[in-house]
C-alpha positions in Angstrom: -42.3 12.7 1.2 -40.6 10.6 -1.9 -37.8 12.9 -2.0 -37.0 12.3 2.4 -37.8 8.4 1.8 -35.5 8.2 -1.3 -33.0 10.0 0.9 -33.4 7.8 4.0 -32.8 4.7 1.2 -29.4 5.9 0.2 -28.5 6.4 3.5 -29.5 3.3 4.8 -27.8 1.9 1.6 -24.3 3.7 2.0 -24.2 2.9 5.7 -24.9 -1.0 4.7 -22.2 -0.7 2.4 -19.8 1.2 5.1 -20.6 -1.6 7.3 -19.7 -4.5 4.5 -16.4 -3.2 3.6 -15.0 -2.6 7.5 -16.5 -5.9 8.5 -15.4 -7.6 5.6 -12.7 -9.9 7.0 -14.4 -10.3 10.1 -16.3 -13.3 9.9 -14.0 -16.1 9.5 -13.2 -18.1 12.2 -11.7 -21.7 12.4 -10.6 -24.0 14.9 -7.3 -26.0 15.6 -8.0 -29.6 14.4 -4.6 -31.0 14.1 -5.1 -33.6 17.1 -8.3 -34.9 15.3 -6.6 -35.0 11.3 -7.1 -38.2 9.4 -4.3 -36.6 7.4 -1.7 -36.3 9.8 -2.7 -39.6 11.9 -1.4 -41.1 8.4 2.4 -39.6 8.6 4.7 -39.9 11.4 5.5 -37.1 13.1 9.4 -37.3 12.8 8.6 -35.8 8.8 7.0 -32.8 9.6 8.8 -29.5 11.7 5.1 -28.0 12.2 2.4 -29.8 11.0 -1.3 -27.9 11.5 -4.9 -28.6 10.3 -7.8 -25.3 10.7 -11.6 -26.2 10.0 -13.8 -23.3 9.8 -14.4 -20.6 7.2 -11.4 -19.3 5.0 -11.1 -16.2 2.7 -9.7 -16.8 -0.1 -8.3 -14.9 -2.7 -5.5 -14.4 -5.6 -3.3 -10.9 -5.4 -1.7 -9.0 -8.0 1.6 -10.5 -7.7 0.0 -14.2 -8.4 -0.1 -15.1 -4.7 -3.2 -17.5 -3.5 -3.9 -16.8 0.0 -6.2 -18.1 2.5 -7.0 -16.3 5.7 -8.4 -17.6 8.9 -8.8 -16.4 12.5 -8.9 -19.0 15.0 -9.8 -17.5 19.2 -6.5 -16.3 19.9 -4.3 -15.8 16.5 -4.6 -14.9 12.6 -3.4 -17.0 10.1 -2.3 -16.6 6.2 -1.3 -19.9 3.9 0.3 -18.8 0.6 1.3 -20.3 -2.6 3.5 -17.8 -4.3 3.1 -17.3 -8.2 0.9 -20.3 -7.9 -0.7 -21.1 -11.6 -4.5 -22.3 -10.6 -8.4 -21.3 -11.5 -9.9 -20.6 -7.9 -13.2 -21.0 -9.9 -14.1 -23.8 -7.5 -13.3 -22.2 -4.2 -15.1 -19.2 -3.4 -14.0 -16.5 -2.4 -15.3 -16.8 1.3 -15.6 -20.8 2.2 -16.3 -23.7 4.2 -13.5 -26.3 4.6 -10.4 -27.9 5.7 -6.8 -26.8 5.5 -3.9 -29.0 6.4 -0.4 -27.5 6.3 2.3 -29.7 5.3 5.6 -27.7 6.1 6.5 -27.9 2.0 2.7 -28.5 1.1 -1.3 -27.5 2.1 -4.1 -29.3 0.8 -7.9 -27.3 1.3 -11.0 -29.6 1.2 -14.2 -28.3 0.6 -17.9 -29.2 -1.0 -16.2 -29.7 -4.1 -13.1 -31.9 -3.0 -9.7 -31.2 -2.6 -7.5 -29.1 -3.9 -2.8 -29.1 -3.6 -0.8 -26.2 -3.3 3.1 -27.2 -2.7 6.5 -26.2 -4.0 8.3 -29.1 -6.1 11.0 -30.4 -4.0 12.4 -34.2 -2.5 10.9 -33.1 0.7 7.6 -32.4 -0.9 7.4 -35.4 -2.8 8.5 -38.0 0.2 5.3 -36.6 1.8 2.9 -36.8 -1.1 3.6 -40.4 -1.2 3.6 -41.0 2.4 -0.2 -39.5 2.3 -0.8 -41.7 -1.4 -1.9 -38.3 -2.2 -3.1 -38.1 -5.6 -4.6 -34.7 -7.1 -5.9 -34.0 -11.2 -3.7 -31.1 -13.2 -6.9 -28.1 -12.2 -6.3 -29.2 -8.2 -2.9 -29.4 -7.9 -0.8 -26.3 -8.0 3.0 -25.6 -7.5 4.9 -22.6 -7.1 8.3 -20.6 -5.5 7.0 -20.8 -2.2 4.5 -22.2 0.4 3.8 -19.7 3.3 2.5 -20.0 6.5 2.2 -16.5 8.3 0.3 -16.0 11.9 0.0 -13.3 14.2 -1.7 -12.8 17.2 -4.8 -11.0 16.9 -3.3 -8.3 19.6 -2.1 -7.2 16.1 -5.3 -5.4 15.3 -4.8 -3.3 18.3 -1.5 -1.7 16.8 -2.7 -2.1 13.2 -6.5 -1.8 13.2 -6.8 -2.2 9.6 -4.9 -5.5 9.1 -7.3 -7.8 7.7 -8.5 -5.1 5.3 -4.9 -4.1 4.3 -3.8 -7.7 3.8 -6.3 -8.3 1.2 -5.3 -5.5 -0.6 -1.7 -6.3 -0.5 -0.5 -7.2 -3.7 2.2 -8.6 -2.0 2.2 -10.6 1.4 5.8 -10.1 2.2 5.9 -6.4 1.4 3.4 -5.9 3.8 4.5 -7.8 6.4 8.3 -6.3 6.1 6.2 -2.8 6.8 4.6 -3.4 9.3 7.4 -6.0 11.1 10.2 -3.2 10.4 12.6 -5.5 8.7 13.3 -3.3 5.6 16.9 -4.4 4.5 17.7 -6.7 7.6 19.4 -9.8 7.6 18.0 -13.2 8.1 17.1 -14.1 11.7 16.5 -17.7 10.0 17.7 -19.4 7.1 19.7 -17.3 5.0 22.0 -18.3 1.5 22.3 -22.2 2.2 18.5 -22.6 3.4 15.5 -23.5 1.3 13.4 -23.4 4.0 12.8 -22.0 7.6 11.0 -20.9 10.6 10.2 -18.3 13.5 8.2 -19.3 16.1 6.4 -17.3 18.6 3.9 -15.7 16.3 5.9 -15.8 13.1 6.1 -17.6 9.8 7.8 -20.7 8.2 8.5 -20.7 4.6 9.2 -23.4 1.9 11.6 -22.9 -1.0 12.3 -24.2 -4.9 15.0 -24.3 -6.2 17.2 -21.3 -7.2 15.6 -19.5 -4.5 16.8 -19.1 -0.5 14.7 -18.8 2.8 14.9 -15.8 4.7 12.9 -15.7 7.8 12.4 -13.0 10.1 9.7 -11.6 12.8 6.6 -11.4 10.9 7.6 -12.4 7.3 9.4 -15.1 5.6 9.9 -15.7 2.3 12.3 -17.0 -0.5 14.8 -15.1 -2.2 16.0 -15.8 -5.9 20.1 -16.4 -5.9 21.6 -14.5 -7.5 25.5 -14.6 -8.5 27.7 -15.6 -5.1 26.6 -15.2 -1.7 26.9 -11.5 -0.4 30.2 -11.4 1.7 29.2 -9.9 5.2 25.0 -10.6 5.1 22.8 -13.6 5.3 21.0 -12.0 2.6 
């Protein structure tokens, strides 16, 4: 009798487990909130090319190639904000949270319990907005890096990949991902390109935000910035 109780435990255990890891980036869901921002009521709307806010519950995590990502779903489309090689200690957001993010085209800022926290790229356009908003963060809340990311897809995506939430988090890489899955291996830039430092796709795409040294390169399903390197290639936007 211990032995088949002890046996119905572990399986009760491994199917509980089984059920955590498939359901594990089901469960966040957030709501369009940009008509309602006290953020964005504060800027005109001339300075931004696609200002959005999302309340709701956020994953959040740090990959292997130094990206911080937060993922949302909101009813009708999944959403991914990145800071790439973004130096900051995530040791006061969790890894699944409550809060607020506001996307700033070069910039998002995430409030939660324990305040706000920057995440930008270090450029004029970044800091016209900053003070615009009189936004002022301490050194642990602010981060900068190569590139701020927004990514969405509609969640029709699951249908065609039905491990996308899953697979995204274990990405170590966003963009190498998406270039998989989108098919754009090696293809030239629908938007932006050698002169850009930023750009945009609509339609369930991406825009992307660049530093210095680096070029925007935007195509369906991933966009992301490009270090320069030499003279532009003759014959290709990238």
């Amino acid at each position: 009798m211990k032995i088949k109780f002890f046996l119905l435990f572990c399986g009760a255990i491994a199917l509980l487990i089984c059920s955590f890891n498939k359901n594990d980036m089901l469960n966040y869901h957030s709501k369009d909130t940009t008509g309602e921002s006290l953020v964005l009521k504060k800027i005109g709307s001339s300075e931004l090319i696609s200002p959005l806010e999302l309340t709701g519950e956020f994953r959040v995590w740090k990959n292997t190639s130094g990206e911080v990502v937060f993922y949302t779903e909101t009813e009708n489309n999944i959403f991914l904000f990145s800071c790439v090689e973004c130096n900051i200690d995530l040791n006061k957001i969790n890894s699944s949270e409550e809060g607020v993010l506001t996307y700033l085209d070069h910039a998002f800022i995430f409030k939660n319990k324990n305040g706000s926290f920057y995440f930008a790229v270090d450029k004029p356009e970044e800091k016209s907005i900053k003070s615009l908003l009189s936004l002022n963060f301490k050194g642990e809340r602010e981060a900068y890096g190569i590139a701020i990311v927004k990514s969405y897809f509609s969640k029709e995506i699951k249908n065609q990949y039905p491990n996308f939430s899953s697979d995204v988090f274990k990405s170590s890489k966003l963009s190498e991902y998406f270039v998989i899955i989108s098919n754009t291996v090696g293809s030239d830039c629908q938007s932006g390109g050698w002169g850009s430092d930023s750009c945009s796709l609509g339609n369930g795409g991406c825009s992307v935000s660049c530093i210095n040294g680096y070029y925007a390169c935007c195509n369906a399903g991933n966009c992301e910035c490009i270090e320069r390197k030499g003279t532009k290639p003759i014959g290709t936007e990238r």
